[in-house]
C-alpha positions, 0 to 999 in steps of 0.5 A: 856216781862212782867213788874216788878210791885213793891211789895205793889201795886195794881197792883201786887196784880191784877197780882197775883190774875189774876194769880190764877184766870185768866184774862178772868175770872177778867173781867167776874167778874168785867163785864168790858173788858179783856184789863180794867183789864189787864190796871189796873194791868200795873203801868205805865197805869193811870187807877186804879182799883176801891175799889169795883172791888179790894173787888170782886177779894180778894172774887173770889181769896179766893174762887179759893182757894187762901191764904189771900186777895191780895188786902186787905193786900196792902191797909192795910199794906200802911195805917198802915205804912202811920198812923205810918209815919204820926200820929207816928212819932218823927216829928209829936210830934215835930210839935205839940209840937212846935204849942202848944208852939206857940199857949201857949204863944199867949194864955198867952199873950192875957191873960194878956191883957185882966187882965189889968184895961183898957182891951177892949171888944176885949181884952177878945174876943182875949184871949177867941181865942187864949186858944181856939187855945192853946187848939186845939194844945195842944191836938193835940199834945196829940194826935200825942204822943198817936198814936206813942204809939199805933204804937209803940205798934202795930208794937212791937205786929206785930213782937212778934207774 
């Protein structure tokens, strides 16, 4: 009985391009052993195929006359949906925000501190910290804005086109 292997997987795209090209010809490929490759493609196996390995198959794929890059369309499709996740969400702008409101007030606070007549060395040396943090977080805050908008962007593209 063949496995069902789950749609944006590795090993569905070894499936597929072993499917064009062939077991036997993978692992001459490759120059590791039919059943290597054959374990690569089974998702309950704990071996991966290496990146290297997964560029040599899209070649031999495309060179066999297949359509795309089975691999690269895997990896691309989940890293653009794991950057949108990750850098363009609604919560990464929240989290952000929240940090630089954080990071903002101990900024200020250390601030006036360091402003008063009896400020200390350390006074000071806390204020210069605690913008430098304000800062960090503020930008990155700026960021995780940024990137939903490029995501936003990018998807919006992706479906006109």
């Amino acid at each position: 009985m063949t496995k069902r292997r789950a749609a944006l997987t590795y090993e569905l795209a070894l499936t597929k391009v072993a499917g064009l090209i062939g077991w036997p010809l993978c692992a001459d490929i490759l120059k590791v052993a039919e059943r290597t490759v054959r374990n690569w493609s089974d998702p309950d196996a704990a071996a991966n195929i290496r990146i290297d390995a997964a560029e040599a198959l899209d070649l031999a794929y495309q060179q066999a006359g297949g359509t795309g890059a089975p691999f690269l369309e895997v990896y691309a499709t989940r890293l653009k949906a794991a950057l949108v996740d990750c850098l363009g969400s609604a919560q990464a702008i929240a989290d952000a925000a929240a940090s630089a409101a954080k990071e903002g007030g101990e900024a200020v606070a250390a601030a006036i501190r360091a402003a008063r007549p009896d400020a200390t060395d350390a006074d000071y040396a806390d204020a210069e910290r605690e913008i430098e943090e304000a800062i960090e977080a503020k930008t990155g805050a700026l960021a995780a804005i940024r990137n939903r908008r490029r995501a936003e962007r990018g998807l919006l593209e992706e479906t006109l086109s």
